[in-house]
Structure formats: C-alpha cells, structure tokens
Phi, psi and omega in degrees: 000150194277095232288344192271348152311275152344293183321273174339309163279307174323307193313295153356308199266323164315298186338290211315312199301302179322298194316312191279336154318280189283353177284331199262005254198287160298343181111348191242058127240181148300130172305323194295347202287310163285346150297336177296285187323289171322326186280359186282314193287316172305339199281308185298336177292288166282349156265007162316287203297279189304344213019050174229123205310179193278333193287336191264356191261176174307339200272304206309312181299297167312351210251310172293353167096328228268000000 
C-alpha cells in the first residue's frame, strides 16, 4: 500500500477519534464512543513511542494472550 495512503487514512482516523472525544464530552455521543477513541489514541501512542506497528509491540501481545 502507498504510503502516502496509509498517512491519509491514520490521519482520517485521528480526526474521526478526536471528533467523537468531543462529541462525546458534550453529551451527544454515547460513552462507549469515547473508549473507542481512547484505545485509538493509545494504540497511536505506542506506535509512536516504539516506532513500530501496535500488532509487533509487547502491549499488543500481552493483550492478545500470545
């Protein structure tokens, strides 16, 4: 896949998470909307961190029983 694609989507989905953070913040989403979102950011966050996708870190594996 063409990396400026991926950029493009990743962004696309940070926007999406924020947007529902705040939609949900005011009152008119559903709380589970912001958990979704937080695990987006956490996700984004360790592959930041790690500078590795999230399915290759320590977390994703613990998390997956593996």
């Amino acid at each position: 896949m063409n990396h400026d694609v991926v950029s493009a989507v990743r962004q696309a989905g940070e926007a999406a998470a924020a947007s529902v953070t705040v939609l949900t913040i005011f009152k008119l989403l559903p709380a589970i909307t912001a958990v979704l979102a937080i695990a987006w950011y956490v996700v984004g966050f360790v592959e930041k961190i790690t500078g590795k996708p999230f399915s290759e870190t320590r977390l994703a594996k613990f998390l997956s029983g593996k």
